[in-house]
Structure formats: C-alpha cells, structure tokens
C-alpha positions as CSV (number, residue, x, y, z in Angstrom):
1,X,105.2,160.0,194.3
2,X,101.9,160.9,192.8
3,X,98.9,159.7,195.3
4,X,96.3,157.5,193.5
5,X,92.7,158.2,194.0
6,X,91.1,155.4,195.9
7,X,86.7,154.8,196.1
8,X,87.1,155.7,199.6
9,X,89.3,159.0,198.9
10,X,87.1,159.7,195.8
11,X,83.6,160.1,197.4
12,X,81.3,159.7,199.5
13,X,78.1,159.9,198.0
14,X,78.9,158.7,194.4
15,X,82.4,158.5,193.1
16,X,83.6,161.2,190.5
17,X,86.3,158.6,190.2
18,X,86.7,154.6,190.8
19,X,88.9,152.2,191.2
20,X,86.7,149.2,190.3
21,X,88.6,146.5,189.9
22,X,86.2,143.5,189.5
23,X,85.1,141.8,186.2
24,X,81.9,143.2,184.4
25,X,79.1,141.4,185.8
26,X,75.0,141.5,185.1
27,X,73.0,143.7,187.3
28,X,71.3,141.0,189.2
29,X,68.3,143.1,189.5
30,X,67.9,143.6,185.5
31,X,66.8,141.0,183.5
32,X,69.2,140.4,179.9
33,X,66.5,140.8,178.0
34,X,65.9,143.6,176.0
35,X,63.7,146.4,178.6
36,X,60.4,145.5,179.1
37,X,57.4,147.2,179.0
38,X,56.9,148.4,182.5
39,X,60.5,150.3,182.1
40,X,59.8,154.1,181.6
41,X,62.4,155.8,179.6
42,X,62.7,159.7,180.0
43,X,61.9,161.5,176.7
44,X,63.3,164.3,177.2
45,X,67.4,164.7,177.8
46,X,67.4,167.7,180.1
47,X,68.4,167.5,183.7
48,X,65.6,166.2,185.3
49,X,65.6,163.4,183.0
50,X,68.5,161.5,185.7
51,X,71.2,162.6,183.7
52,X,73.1,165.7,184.7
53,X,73.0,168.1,181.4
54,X,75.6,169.9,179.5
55,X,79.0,168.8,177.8
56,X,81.8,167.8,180.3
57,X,84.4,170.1,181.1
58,X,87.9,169.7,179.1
59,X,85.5,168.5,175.9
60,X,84.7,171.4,173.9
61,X,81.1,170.8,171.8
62,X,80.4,167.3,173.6
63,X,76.9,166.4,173.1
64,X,74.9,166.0,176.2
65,X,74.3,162.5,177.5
66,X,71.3,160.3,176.3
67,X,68.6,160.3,179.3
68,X,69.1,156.9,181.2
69,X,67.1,154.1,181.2
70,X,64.7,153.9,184.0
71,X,63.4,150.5,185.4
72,X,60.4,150.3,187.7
73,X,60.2,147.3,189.8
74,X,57.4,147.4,192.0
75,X,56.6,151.1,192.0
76,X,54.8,153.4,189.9
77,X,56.9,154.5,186.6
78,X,56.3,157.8,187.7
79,X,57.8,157.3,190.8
80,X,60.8,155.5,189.0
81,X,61.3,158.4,186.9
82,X,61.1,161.3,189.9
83,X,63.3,159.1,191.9
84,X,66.6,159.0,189.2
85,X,65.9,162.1,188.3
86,X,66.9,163.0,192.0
87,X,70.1,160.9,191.9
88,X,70.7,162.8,188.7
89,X,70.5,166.1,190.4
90,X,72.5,164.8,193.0
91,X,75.3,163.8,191.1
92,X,75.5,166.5,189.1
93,X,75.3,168.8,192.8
94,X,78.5,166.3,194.2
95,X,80.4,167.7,190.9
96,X,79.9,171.1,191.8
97,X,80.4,170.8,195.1
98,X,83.6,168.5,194.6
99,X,84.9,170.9,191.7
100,X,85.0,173.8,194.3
101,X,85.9,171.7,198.0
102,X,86.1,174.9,200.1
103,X,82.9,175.9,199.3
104,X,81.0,172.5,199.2
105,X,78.7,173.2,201.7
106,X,77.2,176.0,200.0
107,X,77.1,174.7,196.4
108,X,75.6,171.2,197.7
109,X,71.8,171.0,197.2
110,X,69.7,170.6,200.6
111,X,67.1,170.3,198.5
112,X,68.2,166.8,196.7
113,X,71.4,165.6,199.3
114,X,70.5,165.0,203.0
115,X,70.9,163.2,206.1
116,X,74.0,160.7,205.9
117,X,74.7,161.2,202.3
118,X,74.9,164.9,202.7
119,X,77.5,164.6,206.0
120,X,79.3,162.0,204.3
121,X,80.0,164.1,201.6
122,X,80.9,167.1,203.0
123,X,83.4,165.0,205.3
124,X,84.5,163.7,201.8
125,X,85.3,167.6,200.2
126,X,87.2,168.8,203.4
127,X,89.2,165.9,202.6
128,X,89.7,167.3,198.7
129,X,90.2,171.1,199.9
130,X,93.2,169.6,201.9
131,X,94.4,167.8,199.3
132,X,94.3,170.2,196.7
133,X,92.0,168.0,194.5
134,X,89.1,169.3,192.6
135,X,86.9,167.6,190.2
136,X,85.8,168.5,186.0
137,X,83.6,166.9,184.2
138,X,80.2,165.3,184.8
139,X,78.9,161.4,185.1
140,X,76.2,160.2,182.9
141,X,73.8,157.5,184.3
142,X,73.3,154.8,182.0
143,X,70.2,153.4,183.6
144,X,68.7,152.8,186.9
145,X,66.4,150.2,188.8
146,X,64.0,151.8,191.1
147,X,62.6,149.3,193.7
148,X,60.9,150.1,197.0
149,X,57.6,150.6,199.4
150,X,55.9,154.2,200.1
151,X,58.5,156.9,200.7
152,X,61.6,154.9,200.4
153,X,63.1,153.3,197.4
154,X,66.2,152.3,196.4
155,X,67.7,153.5,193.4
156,X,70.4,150.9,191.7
157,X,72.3,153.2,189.0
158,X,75.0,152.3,186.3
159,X,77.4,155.4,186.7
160,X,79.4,156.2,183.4
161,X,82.4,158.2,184.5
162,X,84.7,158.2,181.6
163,X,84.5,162.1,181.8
164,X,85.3,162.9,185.3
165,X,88.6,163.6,186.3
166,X,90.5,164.6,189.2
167,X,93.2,167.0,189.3
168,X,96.0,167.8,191.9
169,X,96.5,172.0,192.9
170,X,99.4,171.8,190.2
171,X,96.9,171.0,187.6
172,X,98.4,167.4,187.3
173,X,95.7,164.4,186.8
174,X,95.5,161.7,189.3
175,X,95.5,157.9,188.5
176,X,92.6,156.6,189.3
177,X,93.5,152.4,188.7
178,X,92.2,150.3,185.9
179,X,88.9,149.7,186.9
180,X,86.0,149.9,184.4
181,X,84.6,153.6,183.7
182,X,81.2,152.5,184.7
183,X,79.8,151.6,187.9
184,X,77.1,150.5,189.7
185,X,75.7,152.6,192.9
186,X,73.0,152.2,195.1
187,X,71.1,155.2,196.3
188,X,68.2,155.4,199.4
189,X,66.2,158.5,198.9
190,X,63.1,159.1,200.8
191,X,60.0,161.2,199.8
192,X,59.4,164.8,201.6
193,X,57.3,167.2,201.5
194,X,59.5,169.0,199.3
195,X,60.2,165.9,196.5
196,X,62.8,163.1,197.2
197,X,65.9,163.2,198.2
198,X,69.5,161.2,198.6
199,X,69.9,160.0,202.2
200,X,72.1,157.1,201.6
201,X,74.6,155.6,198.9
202,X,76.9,152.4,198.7
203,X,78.3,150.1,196.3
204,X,77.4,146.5,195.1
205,X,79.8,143.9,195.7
206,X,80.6,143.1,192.4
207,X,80.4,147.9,191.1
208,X,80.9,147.0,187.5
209,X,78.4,147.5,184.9
C-alpha cells in the first residue's frame, strides 16, 4: 500500500506538499479589495524578491515565478519586502535540503533557518532519509502580509505548491490528498545582526488560499 504524505509527514518548516483539506477562504488579514497603496510589490523576479528563482524540476523551460505580492501592515515596506524575501530564501533552502535528506543539515541555510524552525526541520528530513522520500520542484509565494513590532514580525504567506512533488526511493510519486495546491503559512522571523531570519512557522486554521 502506497503511504500518503500527510502536513505533518511533509514538513516542518513549510510543506513541499499538503493535504489541505478545507474550503478556500479570505485571508482575514487582506482586505478584498484590490492592493492598496501601502503594499510594496518587488520589481524585480530574482530570488530575493520572496520567490525562490528558476523553473521547477520535471518542467523543462518553465518560466520563473512572478515576484509575490508583499503587504505591509504596520511596518516599513522595506521591512515587508526584506522579511518575505527571507521566507523566500528559506523555502527555496527546505527544497534543497528536503531534495537531498541525508545531507540536510549541510545544505540548510543558518544564515536564513534558525532556532525551532531549523530543529524542526532537520527532525523533519531524517524522517525523509528513512523513508526514502526526496523532494523536486520549488513553491512560488503568491503574496505575503508582513505585520509586527521592532525585530519580530510575522510573515502570513500564500504558498503555491502545484510544482512540488514527492517521490518514493523507487521513483514512484506519493499522493498527497485533494487539498488545494495553495496554502497559507505563517512565518516568525526575527532581525540579527546578520539580516532576518525564520525562527518559527505554523499553519492558519482554515491553510487555503
């Protein structure tokens, strides 16, 4: 019987693959308006941008992902922008880390993964190396809300995972549920010396987005 890949077996940090199985609902913490003028919206499409860069594995001359929407509510646009542009980096680090388990602790960046996210994870790819599962292709954040005080905000991010998959040690792809390819998660990153990084990440009650 072919195991199905569950959040919990997934990830740890943020899920290369979900099973989301609630109804799309509206982020409560972004208006439906159209984006307002306080939103800064990278210009540029590279990886710092939020949005890790380059076409997914297994699709051969993919463009790379539009830069996400970035939301500031009650901190600088600049700091909005730095902040996803972390979780970017950190996603894109999971991937790497996740597409090679056994040698996750090496590939994941100090510099953007830390504290409990960083354990959590690595808990998360010893878990893959026994299994056998590795990971191809890379999420796309859709857009983020950036909200915080000082050296700690909290990053809300719609997830778009429709090009991740997961793949047993025979080369077979696991099921991953019916739930909707993109998802909301909620990163805590704090501000270092160094730049900010991921210390923290759950899920909404309602992940859909």
């Amino acid at each position: 019987m072919v195991r199905q890949v569950t959040p919990r077996v997934a990830l740890a940090l943020a899920t290369a693959v979900l099973v989301a199985g609630c109804s799309g609902g509206e982020d409560p913490d972004r208006p439906a308006a159209s984006p307002s003028a306080d939103e800064a919206t990278s210009s540029s499409g590279s990886a710092p941008s939020g949005a890790p860069s380059g076409a997914p594995s297994g699709s051969p001359g993919a463009a790379s992902p539009a830069p996400p929407q970035v939301r500031a509510q009650g901190v600088p646009s600049a700091t909005a922008s730095e902040a996803s542009a972390t979780v970017g980096q950190a996603l894109a680090s999971l991937n790497a880390a996740l597409g090679t388990p056994a040698e996750a602790a090496s590939l994941l960046d100090d510099a953007v993964v830390a504290g409990a996210a960083r354990e959590a994870l690595l808990a998360q790819a010893a878990e893959y190396e026994d299994n056998g599962w590795t990971v191809t292709g890379q999420p796309s954040i859709v857009r983020t809300v950036v909200r915080g005080k000082g050296a700690r905000v909290r990053v809300r991010a719609c997830v778009d995972q429709s090009a991740v998959v997961v793949t047993d040690s025979a080369g077979n792809r696991l099921p991953t549920g019916t739930g909707a390819p993109r998802t909301w998660m909620i990163f805590t990153l704090v501000r270092t010396d160094a730049g900010w990084q991921v210390v923290e990440q759950t899920f909404p009650a309602d992940p859909d987005c």
